[in-house]
C-alpha positions as CSV (number, residue, x, y, z in Angstrom):
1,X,0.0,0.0,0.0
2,X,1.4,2.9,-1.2
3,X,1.2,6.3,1.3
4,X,1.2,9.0,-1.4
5,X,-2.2,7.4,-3.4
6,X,-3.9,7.5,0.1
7,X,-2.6,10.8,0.7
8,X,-3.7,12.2,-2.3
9,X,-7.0,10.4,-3.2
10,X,-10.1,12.6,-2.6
11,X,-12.3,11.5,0.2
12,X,-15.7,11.0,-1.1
13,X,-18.8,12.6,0.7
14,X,-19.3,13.9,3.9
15,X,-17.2,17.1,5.6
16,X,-13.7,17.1,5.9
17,X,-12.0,15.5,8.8
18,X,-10.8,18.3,12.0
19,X,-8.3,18.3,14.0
20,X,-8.4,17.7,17.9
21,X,-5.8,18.3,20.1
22,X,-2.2,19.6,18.7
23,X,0.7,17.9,18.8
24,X,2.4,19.8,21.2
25,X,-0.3,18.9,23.8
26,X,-0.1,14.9,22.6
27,X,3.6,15.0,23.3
28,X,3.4,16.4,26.6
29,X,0.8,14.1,28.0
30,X,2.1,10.9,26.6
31,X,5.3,12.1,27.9
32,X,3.8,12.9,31.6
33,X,2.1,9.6,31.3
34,X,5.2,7.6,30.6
35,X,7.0,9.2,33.5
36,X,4.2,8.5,35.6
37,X,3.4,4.6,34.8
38,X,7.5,3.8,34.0
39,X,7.5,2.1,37.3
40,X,4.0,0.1,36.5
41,X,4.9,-0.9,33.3
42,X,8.3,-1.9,35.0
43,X,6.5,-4.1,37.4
44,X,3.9,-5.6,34.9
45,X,7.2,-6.4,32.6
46,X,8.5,-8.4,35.3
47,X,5.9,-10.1,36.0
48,X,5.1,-11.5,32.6
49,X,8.8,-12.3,32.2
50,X,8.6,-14.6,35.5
51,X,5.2,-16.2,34.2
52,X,5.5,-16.7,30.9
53,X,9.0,-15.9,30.0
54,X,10.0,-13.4,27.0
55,X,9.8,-11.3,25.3
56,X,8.1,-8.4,27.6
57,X,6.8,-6.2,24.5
58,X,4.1,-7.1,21.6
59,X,5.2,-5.8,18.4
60,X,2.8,-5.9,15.7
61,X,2.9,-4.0,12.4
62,X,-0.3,-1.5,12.1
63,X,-1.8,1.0,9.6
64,X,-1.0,4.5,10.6
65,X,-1.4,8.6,8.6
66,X,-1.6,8.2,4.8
67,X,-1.0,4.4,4.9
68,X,2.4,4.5,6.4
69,X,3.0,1.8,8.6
70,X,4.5,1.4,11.9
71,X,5.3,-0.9,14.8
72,X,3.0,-1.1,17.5
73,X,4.2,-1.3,21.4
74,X,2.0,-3.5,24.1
75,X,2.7,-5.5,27.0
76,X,2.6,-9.5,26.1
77,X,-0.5,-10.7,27.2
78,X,-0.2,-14.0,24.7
79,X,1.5,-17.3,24.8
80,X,5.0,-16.2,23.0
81,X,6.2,-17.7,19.8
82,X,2.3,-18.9,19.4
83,X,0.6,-18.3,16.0
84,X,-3.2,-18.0,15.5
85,X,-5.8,-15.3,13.7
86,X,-5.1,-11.6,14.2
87,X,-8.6,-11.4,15.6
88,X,-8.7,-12.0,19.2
89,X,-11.4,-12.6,21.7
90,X,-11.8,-12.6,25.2
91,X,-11.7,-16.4,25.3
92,X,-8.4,-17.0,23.3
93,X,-6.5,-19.7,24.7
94,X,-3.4,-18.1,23.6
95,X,-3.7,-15.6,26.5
96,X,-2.3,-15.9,29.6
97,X,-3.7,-15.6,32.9
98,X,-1.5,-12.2,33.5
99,X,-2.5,-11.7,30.5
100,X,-6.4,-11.4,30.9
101,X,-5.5,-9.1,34.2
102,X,-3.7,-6.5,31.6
103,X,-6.1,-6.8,29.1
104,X,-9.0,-6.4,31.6
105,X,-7.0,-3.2,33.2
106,X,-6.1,-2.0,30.2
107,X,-2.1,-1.8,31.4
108,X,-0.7,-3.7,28.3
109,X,-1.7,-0.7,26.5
110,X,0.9,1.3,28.7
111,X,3.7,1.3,26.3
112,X,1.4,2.5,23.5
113,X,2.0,6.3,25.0
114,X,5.8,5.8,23.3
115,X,4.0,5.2,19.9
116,X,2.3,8.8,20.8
117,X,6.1,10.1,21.5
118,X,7.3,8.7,18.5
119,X,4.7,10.5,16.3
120,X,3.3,7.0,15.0
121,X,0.1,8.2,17.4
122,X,-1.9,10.4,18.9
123,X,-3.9,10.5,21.8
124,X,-7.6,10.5,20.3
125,X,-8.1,9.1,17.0
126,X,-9.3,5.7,15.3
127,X,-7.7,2.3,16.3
128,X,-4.6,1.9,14.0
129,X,-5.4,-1.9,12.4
130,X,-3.2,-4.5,11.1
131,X,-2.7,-4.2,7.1
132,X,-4.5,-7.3,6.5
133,X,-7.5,-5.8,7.6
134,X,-6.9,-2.4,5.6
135,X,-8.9,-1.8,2.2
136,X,-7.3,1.7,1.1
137,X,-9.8,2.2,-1.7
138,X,-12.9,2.4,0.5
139,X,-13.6,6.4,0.9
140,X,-14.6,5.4,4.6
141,X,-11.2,4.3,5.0
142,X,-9.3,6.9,3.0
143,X,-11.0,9.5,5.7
144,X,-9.8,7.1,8.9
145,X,-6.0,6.8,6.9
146,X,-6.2,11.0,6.7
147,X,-6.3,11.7,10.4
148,X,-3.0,10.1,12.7
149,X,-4.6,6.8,14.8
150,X,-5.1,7.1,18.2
151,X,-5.4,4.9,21.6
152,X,-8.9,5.7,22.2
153,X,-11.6,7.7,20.6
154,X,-15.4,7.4,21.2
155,X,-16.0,3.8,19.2
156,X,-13.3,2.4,20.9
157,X,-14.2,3.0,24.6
158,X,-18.0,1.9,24.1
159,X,-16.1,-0.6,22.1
160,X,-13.6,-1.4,25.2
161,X,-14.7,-5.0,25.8
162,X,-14.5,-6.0,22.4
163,X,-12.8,-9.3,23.0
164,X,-16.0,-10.5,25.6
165,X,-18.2,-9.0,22.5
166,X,-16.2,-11.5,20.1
167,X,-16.2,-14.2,22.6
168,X,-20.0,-14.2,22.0
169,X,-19.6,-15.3,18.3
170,X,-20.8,-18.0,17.2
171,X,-19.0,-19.2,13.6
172,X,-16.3,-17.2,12.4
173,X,-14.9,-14.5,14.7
174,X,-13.1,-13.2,12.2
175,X,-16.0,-12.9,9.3
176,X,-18.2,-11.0,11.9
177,X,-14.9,-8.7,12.7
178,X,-14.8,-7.7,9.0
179,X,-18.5,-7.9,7.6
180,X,-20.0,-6.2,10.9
181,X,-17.9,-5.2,13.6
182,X,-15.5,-3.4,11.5
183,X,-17.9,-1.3,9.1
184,X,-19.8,0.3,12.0
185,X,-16.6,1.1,13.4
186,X,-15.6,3.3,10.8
187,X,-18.8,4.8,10.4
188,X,-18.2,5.6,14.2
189,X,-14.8,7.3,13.5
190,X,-15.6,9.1,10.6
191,X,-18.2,10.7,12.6
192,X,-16.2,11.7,14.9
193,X,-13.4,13.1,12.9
194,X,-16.0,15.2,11.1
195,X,-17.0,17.1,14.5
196,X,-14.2,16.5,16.8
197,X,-12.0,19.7,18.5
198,X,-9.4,19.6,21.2
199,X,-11.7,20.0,24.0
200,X,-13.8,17.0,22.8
201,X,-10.5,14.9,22.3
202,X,-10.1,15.8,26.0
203,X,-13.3,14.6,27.1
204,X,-12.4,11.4,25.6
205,X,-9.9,11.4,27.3
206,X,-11.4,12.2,31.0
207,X,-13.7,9.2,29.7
208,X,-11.5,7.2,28.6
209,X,-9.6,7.4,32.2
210,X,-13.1,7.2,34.2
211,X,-13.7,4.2,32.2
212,X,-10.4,2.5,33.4
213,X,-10.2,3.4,36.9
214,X,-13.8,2.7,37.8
215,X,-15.3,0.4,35.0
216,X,-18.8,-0.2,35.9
217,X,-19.7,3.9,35.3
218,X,-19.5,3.8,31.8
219,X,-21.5,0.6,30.0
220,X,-19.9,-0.9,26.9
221,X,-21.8,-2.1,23.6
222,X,-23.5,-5.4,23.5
223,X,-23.7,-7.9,20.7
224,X,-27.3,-7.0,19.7
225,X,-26.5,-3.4,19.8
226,X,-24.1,-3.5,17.1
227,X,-24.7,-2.8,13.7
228,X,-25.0,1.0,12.3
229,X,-24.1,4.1,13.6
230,X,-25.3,7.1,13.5
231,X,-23.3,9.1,16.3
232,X,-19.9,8.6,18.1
233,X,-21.2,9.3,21.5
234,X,-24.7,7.4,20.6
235,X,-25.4,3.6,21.0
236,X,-25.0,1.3,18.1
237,X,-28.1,0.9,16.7
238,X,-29.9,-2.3,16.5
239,X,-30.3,-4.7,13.4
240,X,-27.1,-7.2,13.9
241,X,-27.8,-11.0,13.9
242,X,-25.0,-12.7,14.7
243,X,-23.1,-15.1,12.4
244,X,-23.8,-19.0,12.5
């Protein structure tokens, strides 16, 4: 995939993407949050070394700005040197015991803030995804590939559980990640990347934060309530059946 024929190709429909907060503030943050959680994600590291050995880090390649690629920074919360589908759900055997803790607590995404540093990120913007997943010619995806990916945005924290929603699957996880779950998440970011500013981008974030420290406050999306979306901040609408 080529970064200059995403970067140039005219998005159809719809407004023009805005921007939310400015670099400048995304540095300082991610950099204040790295300083802050260095010890945590010290700790965590440890501990999956002693449970499940090495590597500490999950490298994976994503999408990022204009199709340009980049490596993405978690903590390990899988089985290492284990293959398997790039879709994962809640009740993937691959993960660890440690690892459901992190992924639960949302502290394997800790290491994600020096994808933010790096420029690779921002703060608030869609979920980078993994090329395979990536159709560049698709004018909802030319908008998402216009704006820098993000660690959370509205979509993904109603969307927070999404391994417990793909755990519910019956059939093919990964058929209901690309014909359902996937298109009304891109509806969902496009809408907010039409509308967003730098004080909405901040109450994602004071959401996003509320959502982690105290979890029952904020609900996620359920399996029926996926399907098309109209707002960022509104419920998926109904009209999904799931897959058999």
């Amino acid at each position: 995939m080529r970064s200059e024929a995403i970067r140039d190709e005219n998005l159809a429909g719809g407004s023009e993407i805005r921007k939310g907060l400015p670099r400048w503030a995304d540095v300082a943050i991610a950099f204040i949050g790295l300083v802050f959680t260095a010890p945590l994600i010290a700790l965590s590291g440890l501990a999956i070394a002693l449970s499940s050995g090495m590597p500490v880090l999950f490298r994976q390649r994503r999408v990022g700005q204009h199709g340009r690629e980049f490596e993405l920074y978690k903590l390990r919360t899988m089985k290492p040197s284990v293959s398997g589908p790039q879709i994962t759900s809640g009740n993937d055997a691959r993960i660890t015991g440690l690892g459901k803790f992190l992924r639960h607590t949302k502290l394997d995404e800790l290491p994600t803030l020096w994808n933010v540093l790096r420029g690779d990120m921002s703060l608030v913007g869609p979920r980078p995804e993994v090329p395979r997943f990536v159709n560049s010619t698709d004018p909802l995806w030319q908008k998402v590939l216009s704006a820098r990916p993000g660690i959370t945005d509205p979509v993904t924290l109603a969307l927070r559980s999404e391994g417990e929603l793909l755990a519910k699957i019956e059939g093919d996880t990964e058929q209901y990640y690309v014909k359902e779950l996937q298109p009304a998440k891109l509806k969902g970011y496009v809408a907010y990347l039409e509308k967003r500013n730098w004080r909405s981008d901040l109450q994602v974030l004071f959401r996003t934060i509320a959502a982690v420290v105290v979890p029952g406050q904020t609900s996620a999306f359920s399996m029926e309530e996926v399907g098309k979306v109209s707002q960022p901040q509104a419920r998926f609408q109904d009209g999904y059946k799931p897959l058999k």
